[in-house]
Every structure is written in structure tokens, then in C-alpha cells.
N, C-alpha and C positions, 0 to 999 in steps of 0.2 A: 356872487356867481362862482366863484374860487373854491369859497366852502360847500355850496352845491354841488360843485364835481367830487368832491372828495369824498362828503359822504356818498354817494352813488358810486365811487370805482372802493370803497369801504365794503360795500356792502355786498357788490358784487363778488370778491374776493373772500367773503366772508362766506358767500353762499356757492361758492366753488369749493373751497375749502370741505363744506358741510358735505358733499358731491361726494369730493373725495372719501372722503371718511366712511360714505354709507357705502362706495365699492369697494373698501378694503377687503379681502379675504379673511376670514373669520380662522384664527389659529384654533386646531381642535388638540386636546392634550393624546399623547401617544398612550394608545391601552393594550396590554397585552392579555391573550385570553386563552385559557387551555379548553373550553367550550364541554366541560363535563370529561376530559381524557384526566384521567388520574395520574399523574409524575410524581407520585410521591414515596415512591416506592420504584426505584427504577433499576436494572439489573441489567448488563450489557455481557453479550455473548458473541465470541470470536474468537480469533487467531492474533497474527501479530499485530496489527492496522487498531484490533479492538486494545489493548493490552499497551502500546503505546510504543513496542519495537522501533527504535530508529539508529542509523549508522549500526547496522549490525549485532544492536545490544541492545538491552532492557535495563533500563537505568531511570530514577527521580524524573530525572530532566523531561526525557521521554513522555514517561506514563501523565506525568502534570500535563502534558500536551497532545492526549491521544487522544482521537476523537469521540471516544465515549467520554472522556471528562470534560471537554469541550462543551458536548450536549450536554450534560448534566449541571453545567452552569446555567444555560440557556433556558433549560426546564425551573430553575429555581426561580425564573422572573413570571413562570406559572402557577404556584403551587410547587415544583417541582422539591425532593427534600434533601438531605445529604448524600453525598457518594462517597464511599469508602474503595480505597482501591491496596490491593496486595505491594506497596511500593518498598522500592531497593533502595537503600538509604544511599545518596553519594550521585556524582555525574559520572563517574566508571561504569560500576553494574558488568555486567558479560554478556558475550553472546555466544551462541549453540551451531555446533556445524554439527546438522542433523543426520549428516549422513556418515562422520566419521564419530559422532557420539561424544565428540572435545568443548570444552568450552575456549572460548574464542575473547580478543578482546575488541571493544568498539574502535570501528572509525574515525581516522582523524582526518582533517586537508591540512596542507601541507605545503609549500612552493621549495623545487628543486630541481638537480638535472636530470633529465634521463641516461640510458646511456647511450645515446649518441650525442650528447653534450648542449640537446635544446632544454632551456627551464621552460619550465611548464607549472601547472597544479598536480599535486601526485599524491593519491588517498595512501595514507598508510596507517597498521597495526600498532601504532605508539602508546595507546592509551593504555596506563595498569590495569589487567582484568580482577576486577575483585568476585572473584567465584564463592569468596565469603557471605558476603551479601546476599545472593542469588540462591544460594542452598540454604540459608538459615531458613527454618522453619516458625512461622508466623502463623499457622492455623489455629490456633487458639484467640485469635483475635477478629477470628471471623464473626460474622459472615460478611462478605466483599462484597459492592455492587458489578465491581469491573471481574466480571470471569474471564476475562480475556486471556488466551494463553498462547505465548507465542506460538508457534510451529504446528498448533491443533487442526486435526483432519476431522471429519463429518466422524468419522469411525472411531474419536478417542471421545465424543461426548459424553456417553454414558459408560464407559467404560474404564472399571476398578483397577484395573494392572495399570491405566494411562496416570496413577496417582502414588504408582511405588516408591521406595526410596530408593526400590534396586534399579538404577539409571538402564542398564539392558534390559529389565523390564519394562519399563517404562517409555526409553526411549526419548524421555524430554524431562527436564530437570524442573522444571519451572510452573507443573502445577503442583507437583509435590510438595511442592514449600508452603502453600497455603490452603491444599483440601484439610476439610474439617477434619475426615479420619481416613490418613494416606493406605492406601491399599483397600478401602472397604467404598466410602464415598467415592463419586461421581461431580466431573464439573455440572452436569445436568440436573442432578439431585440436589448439590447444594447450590445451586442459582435457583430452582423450583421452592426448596426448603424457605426461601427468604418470602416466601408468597408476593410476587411482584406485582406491581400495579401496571408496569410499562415495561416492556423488553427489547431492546434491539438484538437482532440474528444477523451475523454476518457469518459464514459458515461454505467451507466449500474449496475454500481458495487454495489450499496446504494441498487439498486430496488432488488438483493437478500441478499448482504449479512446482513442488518439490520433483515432479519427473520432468518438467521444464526447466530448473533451475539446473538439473542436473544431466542437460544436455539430453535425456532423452536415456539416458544409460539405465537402464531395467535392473542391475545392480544392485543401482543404488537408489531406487524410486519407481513407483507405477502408479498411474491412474487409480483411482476407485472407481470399480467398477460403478456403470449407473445405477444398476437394481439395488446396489447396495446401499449406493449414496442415497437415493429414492428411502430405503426403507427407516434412512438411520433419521434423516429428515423430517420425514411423518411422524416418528414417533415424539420425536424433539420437540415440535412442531405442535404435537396433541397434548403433549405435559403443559408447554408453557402458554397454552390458551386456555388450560382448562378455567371454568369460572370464570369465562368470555373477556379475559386479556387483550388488552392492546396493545398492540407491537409494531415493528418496524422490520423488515427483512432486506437485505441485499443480496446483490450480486456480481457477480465475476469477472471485474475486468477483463480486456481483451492482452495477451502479451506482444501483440504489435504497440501496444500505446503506455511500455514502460520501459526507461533506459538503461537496465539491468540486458535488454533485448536487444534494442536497436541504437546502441551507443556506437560500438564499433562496426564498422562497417564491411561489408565482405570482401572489399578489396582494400581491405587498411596496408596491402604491400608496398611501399612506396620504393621504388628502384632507381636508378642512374640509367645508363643506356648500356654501360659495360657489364654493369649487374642481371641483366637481362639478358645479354647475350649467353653471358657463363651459366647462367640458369640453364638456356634456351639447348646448351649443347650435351648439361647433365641431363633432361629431362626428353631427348631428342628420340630415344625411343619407345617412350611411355607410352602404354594405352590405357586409357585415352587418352587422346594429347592433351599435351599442355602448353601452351605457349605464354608468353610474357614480353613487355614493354615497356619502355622507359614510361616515368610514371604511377599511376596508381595502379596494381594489380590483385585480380582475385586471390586469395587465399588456397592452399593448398589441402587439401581434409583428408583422413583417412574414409575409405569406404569403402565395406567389405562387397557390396553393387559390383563396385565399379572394376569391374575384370579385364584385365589376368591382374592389373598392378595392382590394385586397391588403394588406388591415390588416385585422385580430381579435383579439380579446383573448384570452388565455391559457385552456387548461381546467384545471382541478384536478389531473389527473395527469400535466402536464408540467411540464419543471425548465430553470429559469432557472439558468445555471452559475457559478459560484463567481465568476470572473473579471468579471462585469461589474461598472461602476466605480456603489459606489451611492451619491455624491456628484452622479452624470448622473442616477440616477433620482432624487433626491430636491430637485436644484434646477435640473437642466439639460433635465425637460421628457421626458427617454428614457423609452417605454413609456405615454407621456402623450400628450404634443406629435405633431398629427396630420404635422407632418415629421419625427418623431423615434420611430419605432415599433422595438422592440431589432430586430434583425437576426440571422439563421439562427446567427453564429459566437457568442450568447451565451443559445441558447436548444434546446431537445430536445423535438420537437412528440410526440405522442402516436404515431404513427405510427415515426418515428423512433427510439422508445423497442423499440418492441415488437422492432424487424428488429435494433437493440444487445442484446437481451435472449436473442434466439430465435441471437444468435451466438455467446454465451453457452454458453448450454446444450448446443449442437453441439457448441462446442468441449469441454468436461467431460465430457458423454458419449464423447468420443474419445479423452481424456485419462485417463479411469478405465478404459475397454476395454486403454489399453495400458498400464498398470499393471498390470493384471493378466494381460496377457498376458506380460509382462516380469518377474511375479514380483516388484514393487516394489512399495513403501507409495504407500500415497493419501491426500495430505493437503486434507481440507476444506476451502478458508479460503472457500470459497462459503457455506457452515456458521456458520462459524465469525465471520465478519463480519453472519452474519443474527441472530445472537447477540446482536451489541454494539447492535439496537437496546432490547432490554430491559437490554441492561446487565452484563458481565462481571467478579464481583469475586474477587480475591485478594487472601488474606490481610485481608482486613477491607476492600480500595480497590476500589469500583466503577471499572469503566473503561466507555465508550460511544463511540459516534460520533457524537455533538455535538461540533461546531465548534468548538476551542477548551474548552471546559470538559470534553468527553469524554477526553481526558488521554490516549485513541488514536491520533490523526493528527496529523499535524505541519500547519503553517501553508501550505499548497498546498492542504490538504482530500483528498489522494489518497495522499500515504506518507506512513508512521508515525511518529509520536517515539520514542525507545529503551525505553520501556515497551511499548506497541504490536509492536518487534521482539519484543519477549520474550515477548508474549503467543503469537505468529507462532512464535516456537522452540518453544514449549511443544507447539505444536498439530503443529507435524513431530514433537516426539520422541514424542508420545500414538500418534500413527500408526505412527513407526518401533518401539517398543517391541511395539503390537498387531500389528502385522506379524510382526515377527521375532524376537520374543520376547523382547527386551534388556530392561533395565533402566538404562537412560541416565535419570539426574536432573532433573527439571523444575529452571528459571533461577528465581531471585525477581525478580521480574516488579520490583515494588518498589527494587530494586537500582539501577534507570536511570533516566536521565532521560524527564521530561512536558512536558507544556509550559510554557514559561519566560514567565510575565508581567511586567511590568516590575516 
């Protein structure tokens, strides 16, 4: 009787077992597939974001991590074939202040005091600029997939002075160093010259945000006009689809959703109660008034508006820029001190904001009309950066656009760290896949570097 039950609870158990097995899920292997899009030939066109610009400079470090090489990895598990990029040899490299024509050197972080005696994190200019590196000329070694050139406007694409040696001609040091023949060739021509199979265009971003960055000050930067930007676009636009190309396009972040913008706050004033008074009594016949309070207070600005004084204080919805020095507002009186009110090059008035905004959107709208008139993907990063104000995670890691802790942007506040590219690759290949069917691989984001605290 004993061995009766045993074989029956045997056999049952045997035939549960079999149960099991038959509802296992079936492991299917991971395929990736470019579905007839050709990556074998791939050519990336932009500004800094394409080129691999971070903490202020263009250096190895960087360009290995910018998100056209990013994608270009990504494409290899397509078909996709080599990418050659114009790189600085060394983690130095320099950077370009576009508006006074110097080179500059990269970004570091730092921990110290300020001066009023709190430590904190404190970005500073320590790094050696190697301007060797960055002017050597390498165009003999062409042709490059990465045409990415930092500081490039819609207006420098085909254009032969944007590749002089003479830097006042020029205006930008950094594609000089690698066009085929400086002063006759075209980034346009020779990204066309390479006969590409795939293109990405990110294009646009220089032609406003260089009169954003620079406060607004006409100086030292202006808008491109739309008609112009429209024209230089189409033609761009008609070269590199000739012989029915496929591509990728982007567009223009918004500069509310980067911390170069909206790091500092318009009342970064912080006062005593005695320091407010003594304000309260220099400031007592100002028009328009101005008043102050122990605590957080608005900002001080020059405005040529604001009559008879030409000083008011800041409103809620305008952005004090990343760049001013807050060692002057917090002991040297700036934004306080009735001689010392910031000035137009380190502030974006309400007014100012709206006409960067509304150029924006012009430009995007013109951008996705010719994608889709071109038959090419549209990639959001206008979207896509409105995102990282709630916070974008992979894989377990929030990513945001807070300054520094958001683990998105690099130490400028306006390009990305190499996490940041990859999140930027992931969003071209979401488009180029929804587009054209492919099955190109998302990057782990995770993979690359954040930002590096001391």
C-alpha cells in the first residue's frame, strides 16, 4: 500500500513538473535591426552638443563622449561603420569666448570659501588651456564624420571665411583646424563630400542662444533673423538629402529648462535686517522704488526703461545668468550698491525673454516642417530637456537639470556631461527607430561619465 502511494504522489509531481515546464516563457535572443536605413556611412552636423563641447572646452575627454559618438556606437550594432572625429589630444583642450575672440581654459569643481567665509562648491578656471592643441591643423587627415563645430550658427554652414586661419575672420578657431582647404571649403561641402548614408542636423542653437548667453546685449550678439535662418536651412537641408538620405534633425531647447538660466535666482540678495534698512534709506528716493527686507531680496538691474533713475529691481520671471561673479553680489555691493546695479550683459529682462522664446519656437516650427518635408526624423530635445525639470531616470539614476547635482549638464550650465550625451543619443535613436523602423539599441546612459566632484 506504501509503495502505491508513492508511486502516485511520484508521478503526480512528475507531471506537475512537466506543467511547469510547458508554461515556462520562451527566452527569445535580443536582435537588433537597421530595417534597410543605411549607417554605414554616418556624418553628424552641429554646434557644440554635436562636437562634444563640455565644462567650457573641447577636449579628448569630451568629444569621446559627445553624443554624435555616442550614436555612432550604437549604429555599429546595425551595420553602422567607423566614426572619425577631428580630436584634441589631452583632457585640457580650450575653450572660446566667442564674444571677446580669446581662448579660454576649461572648467573645473572645486570646494572652498567664498567670501563671506561659507565653503561651498566653487567652479574655477584652474585647468591649463592648451590653445596648442586646438589650433594645430589636422585637415589632412580628413575627412571627419563628427563636423561638429563648437560655436556654429545656421549662417557659418556653408560659409568659406567660417574656415580662415585669420581668427577675425573667422570668428571661431575650431573649424579651421580641420576643413579640408581653410578658407575655400565649407563645413557643408565637406560633410556632403563624404557622400553620407545617415546624417544627423542639429543646427540653430548658436543663431539665438549666443544673444541669450550674452544677456541680451546686441553688441555682442543678435538673433538670426528667421528668413535667413529659413534660407540657410533649406539649402543645407537639400544638399544633404540629395540621393534620398536619411537623417535625423533636431531642435531647440527651451532656455527656461537650462542652469546656465535659471541657476541663480532673482532675489539671490540675502540681507540682515540692518542691511536693509541702510539700503532702504540710500535707495529712499529712487524712482521707481525700491524697497528691501530682511532676508531674500530681488536684485538691483540697470534699466534704461526705468525712468528718471535707471535702476529697478528684478521681477520673478527674469534670469540672472550663470556667469555673474557671486563673490560681487555677496560682498562687493553688485545688484545692491546704488553704483553698482548688474548690467544688461549679466541679466535677461522679461521682455527679452519672451522675443528669445517666440525665436525659439519659429525656429522648431521651421525645423519640423522640413523634416518632414525631407522625409527625416524629428528629434525633440525641446521635449526632451522640459522633461529633466521633473527629472529623467535610467535604470534606477534620476537625471535633472540642477546645476551640478542634476548629473545632466556640465560645469558652463549649457552642455552636457557624457551621461547628458547619452541621454541626447537615446532620444535621436527613439526618433530615428519611430521614423524608419529600425531597431538601433539604446546607450546605458550609466556607462559615462557625471559630474566629477572633487
Amino acid at each position: 500500500m506504501n509503495i502505491l502511494k508513492e508511486k502516485i504522489v511520484f508521478r503526480a509531481f512528475a507531471a506537475l513538473m512537466l506543467l511547469i515546464a510547458a508554461c515556462k516563457p520562451e527566452l527569445k535572443e535580443l536582435k537588433f535591426d537597421n530595417k534597410g536605413a543605411d549607417f554605414t556611412k554616418y556624418v553628424a552636423l552641429g554646434s557644440s552638443y554635436t562636437a562634444g563641447y563640455q565644462n567650457n572646452a573641447l577636449c579628448e575627454t569630451g568629444q569621446q563622449q559627445s553624443f554624435a559618438a555616442i550614436l555612432a556606437n550604437q549604429f555599429k550594432m546595425v551595420g553602422g561603420g567607423s566614426f572619425k572625429q577631428p580630436l584634441v589630444p589631452g583632457n585640457n583642450g580650450a575653450g572660446f569666448n566667442f564674444y571677446l575672440k580669446t581662448f579660454i581654459p576649461q572648467l573645473t569643481l572645486g570646494y572652498g570659501q567664498t567670501c563671506n567665509g561659507k565653503s561651498d562648491f566653487r567652479t574655477s578656471n584652474n585647468a591649463i588651456t592648451d590653445i596648442t592643441s586646438v589650433e594645430n591643423y589636422i585637415g589632412g587627415e580628413a575627412p571627419f564624420n563628427n563636423m561638429g563645430v563648437p560655436g556654429m550658427k545656421a549662417t557659418n554652414l556653408d560659409n568659406a571665411d567660417f574656415g580662415s586661419l585669420d581668427l577675425q575672420l573667422s570668428k571661431n578657431p575650431f573649424y579651421s583646424r580641420f576643413a579640408t582647404i581653410p578658407e575655400n571649403s565649407t563645413v557643408l561641402t565637406d560633410a556632403t563630400r563624404q557622400l553620407p548614408t545617415f546624417f544627423t542636423f542639429w543646427v540653430g542653437m548658436n543663431d539665438i542662444y549666443d544673444c541669450a548667453m550674452a544677456g541680451y546685449n546686441q553688441t555682442l550678439a543678435t538673433i538670426t533673423p528667421l528668413t535667413v535662418f529659413q534660407n540657410v536651412i533649406t539649402n543645407a537641408l537639400t544638399s544633404l538629402t540629395a540621393g534620398n538620405r536619411h537623417g535625423a534633425v533636431a531642435n531647440i531647447p527651451d532656455i527656461l529648462d537650462l542652469p546656465y538660466f535659471t541657476t541663480v535666482p532673482y532675489n539671490a540678495l540675502e540681507l540682515t535686517q540692518e542691511q536693509a534698512d541702510t539700503l532702504n534709506l540710500l535707495y529712499a528716493s529712487n524712482v521707481p522704488a525700491i524697497q528691501f527686507a530682511a532676508g531674500r531680496n530681488a536684485l538691483v538691474i540697470s534699466d534704461t526703461l526705468a525712468l528718471p533713475s535707471m535702476k529697478r529691481q528684478m521681477k520673478p520671471d527674469e534670469m540672472v545668468l550663470l556667469t555673474v561673479p557671486f563673490d560681487s553680489i555677496n560682498c562687493a555691493g553688485w545688484g545692491s550698491n546704488t553704483q553698482k546695479p548688474l548690467g544688461n550683459r549679466f541679466v535677461l529682462t522679461t521682455n527679452e525673454i519672451n522675443s528669445i522664446r517666440q525665436a525659439i519656437n519659429s525656429y522648431n516650427s521651421f525645423l519640423k516642417t522640413k523634416a518632414t518635408e525631407n522625409n527625416l526624423a524629428y528629434v525633440d530635445i525641446y521635449s526632451l530637456f522640459k522633461n529633466l525639470n521633473s527629472g529623467i531616470t535610467f535604470n534606477g539614476v534620476k537625471f535633472t537639470n540642477a546645476f551640478l547635482k542634476g548629473n545632466f549638464f556640465s560645469l558652463d550650465g549649457i552642455t552636457p556631461t557624457g551621461k547628458g550625451n547619452a541621454i541626447i543619443a537615446n532620444e535621436f535613436i527613439k526618433a530615428i527607430n519611430e521614423k524608419y523602423g529600425t531597431q538601433v539599441p539604446s546607450a546605458d546612459v550609466n556607462n559615462y561619465t557625471g559630474t566629477i566632484f572633487p
